[in-house]
N, CA, C, O and CB atoms as a CASP TS submission, in Angstrom:
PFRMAT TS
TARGET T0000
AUTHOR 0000-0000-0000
METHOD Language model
MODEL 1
PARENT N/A
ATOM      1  N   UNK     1      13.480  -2.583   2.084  1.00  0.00           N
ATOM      2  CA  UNK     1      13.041  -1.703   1.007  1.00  0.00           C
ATOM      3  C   UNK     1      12.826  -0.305   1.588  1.00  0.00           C
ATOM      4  O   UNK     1      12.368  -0.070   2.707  1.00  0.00           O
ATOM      5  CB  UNK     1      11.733  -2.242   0.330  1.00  0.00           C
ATOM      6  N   UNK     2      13.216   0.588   0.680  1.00  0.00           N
ATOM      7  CA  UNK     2      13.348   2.092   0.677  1.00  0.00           C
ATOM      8  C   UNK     2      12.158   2.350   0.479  1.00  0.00           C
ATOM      9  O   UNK     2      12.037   2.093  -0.718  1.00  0.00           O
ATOM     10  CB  UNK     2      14.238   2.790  -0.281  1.00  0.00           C
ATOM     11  N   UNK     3      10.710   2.851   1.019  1.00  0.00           N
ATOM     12  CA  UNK     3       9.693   3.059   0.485  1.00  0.00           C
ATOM     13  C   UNK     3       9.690   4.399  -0.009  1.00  0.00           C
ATOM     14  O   UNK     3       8.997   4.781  -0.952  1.00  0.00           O
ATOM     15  CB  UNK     3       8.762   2.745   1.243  1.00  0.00           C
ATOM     16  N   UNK     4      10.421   5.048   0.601  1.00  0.00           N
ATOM     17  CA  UNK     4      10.776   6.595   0.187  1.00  0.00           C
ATOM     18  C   UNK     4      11.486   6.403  -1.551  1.00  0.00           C
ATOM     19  O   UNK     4      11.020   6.752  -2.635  1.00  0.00           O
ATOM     20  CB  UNK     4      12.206   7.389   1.572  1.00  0.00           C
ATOM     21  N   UNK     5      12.411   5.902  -1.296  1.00  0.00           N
ATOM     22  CA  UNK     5      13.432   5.798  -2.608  1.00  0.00           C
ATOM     23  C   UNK     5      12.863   4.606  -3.757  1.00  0.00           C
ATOM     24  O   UNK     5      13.513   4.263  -4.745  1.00  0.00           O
ATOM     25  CB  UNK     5      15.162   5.264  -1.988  1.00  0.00           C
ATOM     26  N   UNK     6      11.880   4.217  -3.486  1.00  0.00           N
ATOM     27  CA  UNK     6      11.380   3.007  -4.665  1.00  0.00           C
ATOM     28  C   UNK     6      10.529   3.483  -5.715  1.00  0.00           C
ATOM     29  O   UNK     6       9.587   4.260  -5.556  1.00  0.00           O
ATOM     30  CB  UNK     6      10.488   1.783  -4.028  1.00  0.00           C
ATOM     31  N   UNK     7      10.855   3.048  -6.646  1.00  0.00           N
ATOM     32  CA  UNK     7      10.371   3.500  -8.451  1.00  0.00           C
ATOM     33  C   UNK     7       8.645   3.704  -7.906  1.00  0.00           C
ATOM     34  O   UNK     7       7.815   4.580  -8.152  1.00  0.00           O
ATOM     35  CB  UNK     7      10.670   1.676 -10.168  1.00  0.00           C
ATOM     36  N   UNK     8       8.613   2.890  -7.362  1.00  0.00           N
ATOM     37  CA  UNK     8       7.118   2.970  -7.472  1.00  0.00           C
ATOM     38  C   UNK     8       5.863   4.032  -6.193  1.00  0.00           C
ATOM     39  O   UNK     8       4.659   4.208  -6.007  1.00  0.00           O
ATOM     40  CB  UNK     8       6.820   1.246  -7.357  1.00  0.00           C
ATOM     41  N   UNK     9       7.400   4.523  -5.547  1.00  0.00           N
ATOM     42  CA  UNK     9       6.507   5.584  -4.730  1.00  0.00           C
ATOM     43  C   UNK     9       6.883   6.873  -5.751  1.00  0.00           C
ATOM     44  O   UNK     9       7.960   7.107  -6.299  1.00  0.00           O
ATOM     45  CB  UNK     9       7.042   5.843  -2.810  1.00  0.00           C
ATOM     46  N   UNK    10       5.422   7.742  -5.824  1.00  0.00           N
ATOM     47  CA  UNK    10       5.561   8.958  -6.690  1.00  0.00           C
ATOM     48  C   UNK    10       4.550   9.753  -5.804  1.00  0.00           C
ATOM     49  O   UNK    10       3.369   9.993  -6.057  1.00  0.00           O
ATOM     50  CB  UNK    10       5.158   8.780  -8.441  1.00  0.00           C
ATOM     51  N   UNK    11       5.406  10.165  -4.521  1.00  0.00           N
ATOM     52  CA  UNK    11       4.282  10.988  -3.726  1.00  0.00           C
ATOM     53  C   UNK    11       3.236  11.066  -3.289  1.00  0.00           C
ATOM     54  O   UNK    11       2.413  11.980  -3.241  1.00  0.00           O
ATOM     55  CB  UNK    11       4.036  11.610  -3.960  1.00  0.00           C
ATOM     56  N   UNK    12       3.263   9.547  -2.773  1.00  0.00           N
ATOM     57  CA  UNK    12       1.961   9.420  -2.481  1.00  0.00           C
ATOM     58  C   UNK    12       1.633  10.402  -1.173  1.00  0.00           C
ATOM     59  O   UNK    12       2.643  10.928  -0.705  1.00  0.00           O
ATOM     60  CB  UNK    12       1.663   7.881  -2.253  1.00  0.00           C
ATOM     61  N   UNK    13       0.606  10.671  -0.632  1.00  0.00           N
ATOM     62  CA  UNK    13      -0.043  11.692   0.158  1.00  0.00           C
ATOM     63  C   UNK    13      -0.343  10.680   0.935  1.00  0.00           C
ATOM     64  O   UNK    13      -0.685  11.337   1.919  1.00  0.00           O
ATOM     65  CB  UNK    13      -1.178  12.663  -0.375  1.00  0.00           C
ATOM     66  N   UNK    14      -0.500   9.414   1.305  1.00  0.00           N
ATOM     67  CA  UNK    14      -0.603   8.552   2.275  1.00  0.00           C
ATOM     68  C   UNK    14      -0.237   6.850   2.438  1.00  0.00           C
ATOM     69  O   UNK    14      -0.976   6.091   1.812  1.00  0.00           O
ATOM     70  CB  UNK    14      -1.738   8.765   2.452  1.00  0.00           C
ATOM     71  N   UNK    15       0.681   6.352   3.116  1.00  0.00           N
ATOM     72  CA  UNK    15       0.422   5.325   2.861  1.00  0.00           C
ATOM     73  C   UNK    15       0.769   4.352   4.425  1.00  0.00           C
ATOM     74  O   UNK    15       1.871   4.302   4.971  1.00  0.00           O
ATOM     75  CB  UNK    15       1.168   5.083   1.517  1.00  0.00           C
ATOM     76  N   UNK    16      -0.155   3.841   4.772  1.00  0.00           N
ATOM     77  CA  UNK    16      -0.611   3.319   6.240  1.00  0.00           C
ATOM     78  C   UNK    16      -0.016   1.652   6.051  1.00  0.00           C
ATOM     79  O   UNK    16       0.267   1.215   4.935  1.00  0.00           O
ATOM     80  CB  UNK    16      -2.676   3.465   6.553  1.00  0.00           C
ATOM     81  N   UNK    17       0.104   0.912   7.182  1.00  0.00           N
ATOM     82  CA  UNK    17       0.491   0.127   7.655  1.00  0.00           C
ATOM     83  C   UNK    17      -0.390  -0.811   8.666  1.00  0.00           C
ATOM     84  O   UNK    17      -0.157  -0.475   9.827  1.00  0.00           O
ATOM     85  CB  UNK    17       1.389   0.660   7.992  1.00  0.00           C
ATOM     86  N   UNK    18      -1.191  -1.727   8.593  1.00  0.00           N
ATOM     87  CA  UNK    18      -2.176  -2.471   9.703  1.00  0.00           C
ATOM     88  C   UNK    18      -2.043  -4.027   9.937  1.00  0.00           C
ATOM     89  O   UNK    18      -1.688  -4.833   9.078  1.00  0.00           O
ATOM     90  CB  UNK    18      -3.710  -2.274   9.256  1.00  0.00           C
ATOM     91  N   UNK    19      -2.324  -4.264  11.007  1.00  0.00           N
ATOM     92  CA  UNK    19      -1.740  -5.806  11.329  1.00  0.00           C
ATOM     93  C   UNK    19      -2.308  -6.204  12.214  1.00  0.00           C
ATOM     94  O   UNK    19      -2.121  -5.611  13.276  1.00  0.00           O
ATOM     95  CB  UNK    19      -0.380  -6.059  11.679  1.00  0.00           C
ATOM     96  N   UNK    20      -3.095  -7.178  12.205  1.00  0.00           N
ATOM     97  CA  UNK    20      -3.841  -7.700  13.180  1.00  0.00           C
ATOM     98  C   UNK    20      -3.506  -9.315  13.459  1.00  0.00           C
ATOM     99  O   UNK    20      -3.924 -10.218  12.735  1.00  0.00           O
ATOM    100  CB  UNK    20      -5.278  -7.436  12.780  1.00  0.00           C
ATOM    101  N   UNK    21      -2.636  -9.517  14.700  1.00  0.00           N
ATOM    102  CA  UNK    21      -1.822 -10.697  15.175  1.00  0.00           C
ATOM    103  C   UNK    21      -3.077 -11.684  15.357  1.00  0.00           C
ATOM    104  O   UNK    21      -2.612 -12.812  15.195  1.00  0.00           O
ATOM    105  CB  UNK    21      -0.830 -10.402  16.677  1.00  0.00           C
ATOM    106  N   UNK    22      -4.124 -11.756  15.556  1.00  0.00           N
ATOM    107  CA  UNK    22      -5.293 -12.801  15.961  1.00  0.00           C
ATOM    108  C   UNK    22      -5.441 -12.895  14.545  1.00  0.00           C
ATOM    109  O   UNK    22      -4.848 -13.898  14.146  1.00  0.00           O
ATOM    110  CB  UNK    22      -6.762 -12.344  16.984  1.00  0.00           C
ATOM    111  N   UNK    23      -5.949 -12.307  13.690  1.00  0.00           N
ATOM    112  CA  UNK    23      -6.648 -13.140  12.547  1.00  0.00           C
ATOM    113  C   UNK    23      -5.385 -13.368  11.327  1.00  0.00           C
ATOM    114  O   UNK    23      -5.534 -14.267  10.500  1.00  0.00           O
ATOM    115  CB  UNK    23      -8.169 -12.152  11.852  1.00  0.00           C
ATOM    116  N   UNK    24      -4.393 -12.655  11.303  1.00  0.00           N
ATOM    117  CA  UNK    24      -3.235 -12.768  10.416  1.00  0.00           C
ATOM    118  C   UNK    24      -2.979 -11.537   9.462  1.00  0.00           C
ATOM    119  O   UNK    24      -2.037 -11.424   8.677  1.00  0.00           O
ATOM    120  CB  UNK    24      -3.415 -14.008   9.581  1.00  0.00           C
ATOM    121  N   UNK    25      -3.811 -10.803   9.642  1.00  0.00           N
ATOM    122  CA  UNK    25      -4.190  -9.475   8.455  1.00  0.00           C
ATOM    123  C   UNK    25      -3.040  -8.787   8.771  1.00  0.00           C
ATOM    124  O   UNK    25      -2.578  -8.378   9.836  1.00  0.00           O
ATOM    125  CB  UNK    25      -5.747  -8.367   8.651  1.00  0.00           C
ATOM    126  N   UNK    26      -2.623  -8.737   7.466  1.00  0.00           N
ATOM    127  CA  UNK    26      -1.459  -7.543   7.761  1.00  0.00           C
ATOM    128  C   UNK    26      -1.590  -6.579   5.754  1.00  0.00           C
ATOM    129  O   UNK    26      -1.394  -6.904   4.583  1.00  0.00           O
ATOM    130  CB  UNK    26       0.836  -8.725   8.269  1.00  0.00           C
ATOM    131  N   UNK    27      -1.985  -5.482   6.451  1.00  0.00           N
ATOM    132  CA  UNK    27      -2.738  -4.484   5.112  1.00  0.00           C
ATOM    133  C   UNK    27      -2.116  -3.399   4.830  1.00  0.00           C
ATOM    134  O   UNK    27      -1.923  -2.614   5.758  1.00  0.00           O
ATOM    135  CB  UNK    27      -4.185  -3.893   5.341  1.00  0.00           C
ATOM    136  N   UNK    28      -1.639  -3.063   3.497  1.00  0.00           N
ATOM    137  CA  UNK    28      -0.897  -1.867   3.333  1.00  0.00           C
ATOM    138  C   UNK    28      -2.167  -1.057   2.099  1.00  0.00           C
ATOM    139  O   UNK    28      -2.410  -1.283   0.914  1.00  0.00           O
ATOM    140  CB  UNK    28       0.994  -2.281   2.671  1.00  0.00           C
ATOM    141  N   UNK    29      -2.705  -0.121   3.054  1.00  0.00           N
ATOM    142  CA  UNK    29      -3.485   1.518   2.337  1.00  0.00           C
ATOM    143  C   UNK    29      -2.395   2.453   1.868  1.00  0.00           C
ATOM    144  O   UNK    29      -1.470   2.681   2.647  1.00  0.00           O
ATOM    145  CB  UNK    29      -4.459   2.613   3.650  1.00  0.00           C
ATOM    146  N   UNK    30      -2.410   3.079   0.547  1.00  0.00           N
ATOM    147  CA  UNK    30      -1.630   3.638  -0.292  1.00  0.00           C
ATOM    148  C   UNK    30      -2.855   4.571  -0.913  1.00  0.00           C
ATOM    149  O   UNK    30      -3.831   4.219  -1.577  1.00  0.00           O
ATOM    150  CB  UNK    30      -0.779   2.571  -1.256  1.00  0.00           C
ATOM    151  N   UNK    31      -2.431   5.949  -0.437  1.00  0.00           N
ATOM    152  CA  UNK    31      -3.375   6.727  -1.302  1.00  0.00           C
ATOM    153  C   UNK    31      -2.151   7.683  -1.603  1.00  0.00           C
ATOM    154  O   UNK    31      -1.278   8.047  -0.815  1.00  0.00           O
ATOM    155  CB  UNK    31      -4.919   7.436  -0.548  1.00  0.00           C
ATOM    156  N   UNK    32      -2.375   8.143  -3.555  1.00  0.00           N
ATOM    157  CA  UNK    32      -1.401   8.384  -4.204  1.00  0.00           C
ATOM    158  C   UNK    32      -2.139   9.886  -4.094  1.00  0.00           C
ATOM    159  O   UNK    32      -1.382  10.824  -3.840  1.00  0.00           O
ATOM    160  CB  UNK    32      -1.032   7.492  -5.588  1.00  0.00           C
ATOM    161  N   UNK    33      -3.612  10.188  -4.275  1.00  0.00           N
ATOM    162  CA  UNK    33      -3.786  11.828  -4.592  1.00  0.00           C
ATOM    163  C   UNK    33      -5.393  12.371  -4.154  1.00  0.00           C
ATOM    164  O   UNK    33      -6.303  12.096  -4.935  1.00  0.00           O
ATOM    165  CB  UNK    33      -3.534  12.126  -6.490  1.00  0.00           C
ATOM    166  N   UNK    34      -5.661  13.034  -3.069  1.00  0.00           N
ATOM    167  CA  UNK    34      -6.822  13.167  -2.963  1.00  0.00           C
ATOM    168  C   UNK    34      -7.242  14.566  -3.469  1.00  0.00           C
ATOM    169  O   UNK    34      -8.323  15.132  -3.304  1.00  0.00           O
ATOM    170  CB  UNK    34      -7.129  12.855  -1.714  1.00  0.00           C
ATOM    171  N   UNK    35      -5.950  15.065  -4.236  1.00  0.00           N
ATOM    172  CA  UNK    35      -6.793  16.770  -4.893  1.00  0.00           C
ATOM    173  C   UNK    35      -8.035  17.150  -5.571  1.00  0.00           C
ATOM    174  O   UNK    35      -8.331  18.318  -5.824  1.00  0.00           O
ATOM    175  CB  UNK    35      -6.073  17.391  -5.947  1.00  0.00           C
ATOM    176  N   UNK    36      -8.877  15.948  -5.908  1.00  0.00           N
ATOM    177  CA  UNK    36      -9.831  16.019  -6.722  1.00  0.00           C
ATOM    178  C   UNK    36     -10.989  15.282  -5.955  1.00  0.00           C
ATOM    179  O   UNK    36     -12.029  14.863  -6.461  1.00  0.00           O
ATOM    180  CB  UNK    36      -9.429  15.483  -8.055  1.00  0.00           C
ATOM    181  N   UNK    37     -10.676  15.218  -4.869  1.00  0.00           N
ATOM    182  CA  UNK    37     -12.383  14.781  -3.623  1.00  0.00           C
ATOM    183  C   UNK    37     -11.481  13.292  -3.039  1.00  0.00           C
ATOM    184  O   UNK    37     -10.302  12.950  -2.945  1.00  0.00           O
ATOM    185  CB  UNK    37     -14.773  14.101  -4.941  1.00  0.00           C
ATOM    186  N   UNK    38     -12.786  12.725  -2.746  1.00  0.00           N
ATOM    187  CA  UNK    38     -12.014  11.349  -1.848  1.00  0.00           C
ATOM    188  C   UNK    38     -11.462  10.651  -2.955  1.00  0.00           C
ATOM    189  O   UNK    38     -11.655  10.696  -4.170  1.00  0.00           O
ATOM    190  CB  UNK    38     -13.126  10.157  -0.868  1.00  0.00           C
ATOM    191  N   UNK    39     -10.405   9.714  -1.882  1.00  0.00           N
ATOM    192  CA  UNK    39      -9.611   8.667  -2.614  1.00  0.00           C
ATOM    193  C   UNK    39     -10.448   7.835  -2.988  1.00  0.00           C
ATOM    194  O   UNK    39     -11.395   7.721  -2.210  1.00  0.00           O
ATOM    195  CB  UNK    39      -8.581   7.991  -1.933  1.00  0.00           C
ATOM    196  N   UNK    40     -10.493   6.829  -4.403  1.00  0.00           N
ATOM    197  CA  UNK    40     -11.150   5.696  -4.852  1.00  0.00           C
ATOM    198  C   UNK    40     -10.342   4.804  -4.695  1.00  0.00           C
ATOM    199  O   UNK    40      -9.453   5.056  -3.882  1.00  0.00           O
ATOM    200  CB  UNK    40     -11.623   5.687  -6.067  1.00  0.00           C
ATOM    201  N   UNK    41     -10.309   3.557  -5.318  1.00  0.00           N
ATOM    202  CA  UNK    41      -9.519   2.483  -5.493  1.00  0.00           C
ATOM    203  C   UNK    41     -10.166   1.299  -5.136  1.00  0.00           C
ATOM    204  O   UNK    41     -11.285   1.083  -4.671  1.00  0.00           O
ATOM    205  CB  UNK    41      -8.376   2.611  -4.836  1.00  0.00           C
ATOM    206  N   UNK    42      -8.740   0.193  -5.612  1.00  0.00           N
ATOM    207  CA  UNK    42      -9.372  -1.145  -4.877  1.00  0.00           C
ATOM    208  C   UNK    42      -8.964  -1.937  -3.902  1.00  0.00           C
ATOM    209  O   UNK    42      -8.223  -1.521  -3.011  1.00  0.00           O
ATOM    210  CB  UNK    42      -9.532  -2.011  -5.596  1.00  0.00           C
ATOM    211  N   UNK    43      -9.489  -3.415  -3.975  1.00  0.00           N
ATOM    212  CA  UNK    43      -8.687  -4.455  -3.263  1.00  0.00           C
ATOM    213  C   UNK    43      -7.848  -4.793  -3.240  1.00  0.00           C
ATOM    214  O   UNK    43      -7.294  -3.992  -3.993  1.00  0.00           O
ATOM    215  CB  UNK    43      -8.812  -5.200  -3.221  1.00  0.00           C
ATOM    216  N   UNK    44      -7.109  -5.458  -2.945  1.00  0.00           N
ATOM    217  CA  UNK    44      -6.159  -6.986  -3.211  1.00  0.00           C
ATOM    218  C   UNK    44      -6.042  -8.005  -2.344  1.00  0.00           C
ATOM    219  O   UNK    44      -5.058  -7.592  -1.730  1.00  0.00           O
ATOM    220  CB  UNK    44      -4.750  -6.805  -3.372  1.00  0.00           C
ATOM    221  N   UNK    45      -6.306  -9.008  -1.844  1.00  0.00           N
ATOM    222  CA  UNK    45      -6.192 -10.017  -1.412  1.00  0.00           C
ATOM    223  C   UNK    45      -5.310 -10.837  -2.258  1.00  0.00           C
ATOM    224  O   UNK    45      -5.808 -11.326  -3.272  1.00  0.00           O
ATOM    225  CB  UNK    45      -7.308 -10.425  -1.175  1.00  0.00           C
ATOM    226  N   UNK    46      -3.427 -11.174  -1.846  1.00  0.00           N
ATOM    227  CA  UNK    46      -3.032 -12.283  -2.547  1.00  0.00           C
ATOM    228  C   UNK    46      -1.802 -12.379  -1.266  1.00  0.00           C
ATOM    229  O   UNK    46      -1.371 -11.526  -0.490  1.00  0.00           O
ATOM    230  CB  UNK    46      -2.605 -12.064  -4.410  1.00  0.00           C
ATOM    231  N   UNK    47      -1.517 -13.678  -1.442  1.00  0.00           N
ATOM    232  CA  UNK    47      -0.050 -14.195  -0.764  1.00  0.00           C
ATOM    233  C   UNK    47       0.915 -14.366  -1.458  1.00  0.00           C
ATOM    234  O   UNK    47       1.342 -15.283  -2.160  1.00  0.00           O
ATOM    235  CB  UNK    47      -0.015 -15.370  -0.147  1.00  0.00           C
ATOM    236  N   UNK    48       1.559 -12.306  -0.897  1.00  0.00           N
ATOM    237  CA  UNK    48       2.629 -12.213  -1.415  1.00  0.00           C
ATOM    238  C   UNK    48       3.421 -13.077  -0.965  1.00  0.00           C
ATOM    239  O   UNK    48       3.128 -13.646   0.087  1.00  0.00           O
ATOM    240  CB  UNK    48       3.045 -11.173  -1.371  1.00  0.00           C
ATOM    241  N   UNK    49       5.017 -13.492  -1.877  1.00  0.00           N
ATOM    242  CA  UNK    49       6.175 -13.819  -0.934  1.00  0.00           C
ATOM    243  C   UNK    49       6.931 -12.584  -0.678  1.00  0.00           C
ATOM    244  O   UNK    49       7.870 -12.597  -1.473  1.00  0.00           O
ATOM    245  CB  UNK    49       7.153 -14.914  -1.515  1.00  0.00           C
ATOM    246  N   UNK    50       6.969 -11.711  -0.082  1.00  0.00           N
ATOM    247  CA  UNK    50       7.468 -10.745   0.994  1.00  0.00           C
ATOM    248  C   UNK    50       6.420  -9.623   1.092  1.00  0.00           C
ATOM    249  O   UNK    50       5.403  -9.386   0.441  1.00  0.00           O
ATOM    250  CB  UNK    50       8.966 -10.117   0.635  1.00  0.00           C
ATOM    251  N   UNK    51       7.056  -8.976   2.197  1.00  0.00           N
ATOM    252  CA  UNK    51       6.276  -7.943   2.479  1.00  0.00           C
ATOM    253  C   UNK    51       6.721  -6.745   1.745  1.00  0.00           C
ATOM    254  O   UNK    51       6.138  -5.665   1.836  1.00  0.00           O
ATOM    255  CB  UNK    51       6.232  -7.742   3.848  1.00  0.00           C
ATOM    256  N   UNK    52       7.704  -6.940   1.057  1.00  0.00           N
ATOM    257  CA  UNK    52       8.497  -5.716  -0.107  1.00  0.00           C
ATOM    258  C   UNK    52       7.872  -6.219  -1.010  1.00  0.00           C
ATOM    259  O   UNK    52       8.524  -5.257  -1.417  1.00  0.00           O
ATOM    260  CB  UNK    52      10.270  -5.591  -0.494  1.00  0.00           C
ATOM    261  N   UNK    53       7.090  -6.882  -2.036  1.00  0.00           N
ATOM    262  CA  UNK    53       6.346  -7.399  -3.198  1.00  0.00           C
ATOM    263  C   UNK    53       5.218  -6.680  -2.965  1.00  0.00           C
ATOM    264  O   UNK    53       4.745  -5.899  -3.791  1.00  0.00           O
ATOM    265  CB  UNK    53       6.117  -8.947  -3.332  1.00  0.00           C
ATOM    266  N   UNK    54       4.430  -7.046  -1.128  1.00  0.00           N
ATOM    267  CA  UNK    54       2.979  -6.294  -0.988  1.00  0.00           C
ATOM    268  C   UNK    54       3.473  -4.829  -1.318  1.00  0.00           C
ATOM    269  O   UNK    54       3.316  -4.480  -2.488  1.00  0.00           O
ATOM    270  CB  UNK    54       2.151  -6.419   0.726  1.00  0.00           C
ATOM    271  N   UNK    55       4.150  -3.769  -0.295  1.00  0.00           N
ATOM    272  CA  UNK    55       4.090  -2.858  -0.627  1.00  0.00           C
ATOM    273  C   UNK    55       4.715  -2.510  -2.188  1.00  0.00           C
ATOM    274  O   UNK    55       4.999  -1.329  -2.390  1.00  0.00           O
ATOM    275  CB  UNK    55       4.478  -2.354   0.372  1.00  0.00           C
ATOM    276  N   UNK    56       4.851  -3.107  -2.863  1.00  0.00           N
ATOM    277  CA  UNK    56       5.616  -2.642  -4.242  1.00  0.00           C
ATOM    278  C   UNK    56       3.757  -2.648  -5.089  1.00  0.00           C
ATOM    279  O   UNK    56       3.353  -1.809  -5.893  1.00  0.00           O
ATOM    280  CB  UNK    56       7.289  -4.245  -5.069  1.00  0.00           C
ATOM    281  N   UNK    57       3.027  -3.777  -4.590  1.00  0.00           N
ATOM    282  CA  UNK    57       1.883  -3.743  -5.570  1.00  0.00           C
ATOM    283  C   UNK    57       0.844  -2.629  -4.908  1.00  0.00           C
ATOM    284  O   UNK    57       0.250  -1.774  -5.566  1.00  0.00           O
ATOM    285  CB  UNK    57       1.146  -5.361  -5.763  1.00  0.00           C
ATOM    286  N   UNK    58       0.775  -2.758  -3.900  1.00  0.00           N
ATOM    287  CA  UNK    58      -0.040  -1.430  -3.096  1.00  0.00           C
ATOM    288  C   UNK    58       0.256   0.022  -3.717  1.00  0.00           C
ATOM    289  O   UNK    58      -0.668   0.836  -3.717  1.00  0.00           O
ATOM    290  CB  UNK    58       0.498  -1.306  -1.386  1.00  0.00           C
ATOM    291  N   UNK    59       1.393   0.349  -4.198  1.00  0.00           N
ATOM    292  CA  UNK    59       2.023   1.430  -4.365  1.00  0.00           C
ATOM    293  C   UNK    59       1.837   1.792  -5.752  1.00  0.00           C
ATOM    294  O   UNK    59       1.798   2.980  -6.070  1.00  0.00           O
ATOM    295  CB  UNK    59       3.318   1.321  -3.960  1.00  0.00           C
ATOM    296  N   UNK    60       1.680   0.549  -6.897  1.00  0.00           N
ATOM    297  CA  UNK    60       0.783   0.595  -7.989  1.00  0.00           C
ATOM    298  C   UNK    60      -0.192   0.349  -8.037  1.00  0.00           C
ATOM    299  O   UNK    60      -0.410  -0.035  -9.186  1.00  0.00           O
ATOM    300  CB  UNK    60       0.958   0.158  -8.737  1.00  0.00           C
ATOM    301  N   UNK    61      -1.273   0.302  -7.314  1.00  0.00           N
ATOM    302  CA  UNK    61      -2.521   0.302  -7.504  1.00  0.00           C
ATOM    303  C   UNK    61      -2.922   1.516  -7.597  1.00  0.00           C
ATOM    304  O   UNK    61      -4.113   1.760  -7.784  1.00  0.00           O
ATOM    305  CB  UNK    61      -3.148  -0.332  -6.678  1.00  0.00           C
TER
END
C-alpha cells in the first residue's frame, strides 16, 4: 500500500510507525491536523487481517 497515494491519506501532518518485538505491539499514530492546538483523538485495539487494513483505519480516525 501507497500510503502517500491512498483515498484515505488527506495530508496528514504526521503519521508514525512503532513495534515492539517482546510484547507484539505493533502501532500506527496518524495525526491529520494540529493548526488549532494539540492533536486529540482515540484508540483502537483490534486484529486487523493486514497491516494495510490497520493503516487504512488509523488514517480514518
Amino acid at each position: 500500500m501507497a500510503i502517500f497515494n491512498s483515498t484515505e491519506f488527506s495530508d496528514h501532518e504526521e503519521v508514525v510507525f512503532c513495534r515492539d518485538p517482546d510484547t507484539g505491539l505493533f502501532a500506527i499514530i496518524a495525526i491529520h491536523d494540529r493548526t488549532l492546538g494539540p492533536a486529540a483523538g482515540g484508540c483502537r485495539m483490534w486484529p486487523y487481517a493486514s497491516e494495510e487494513d490497520a493503516i487504512r483505519d488509523a488514517l480514518r480516525l
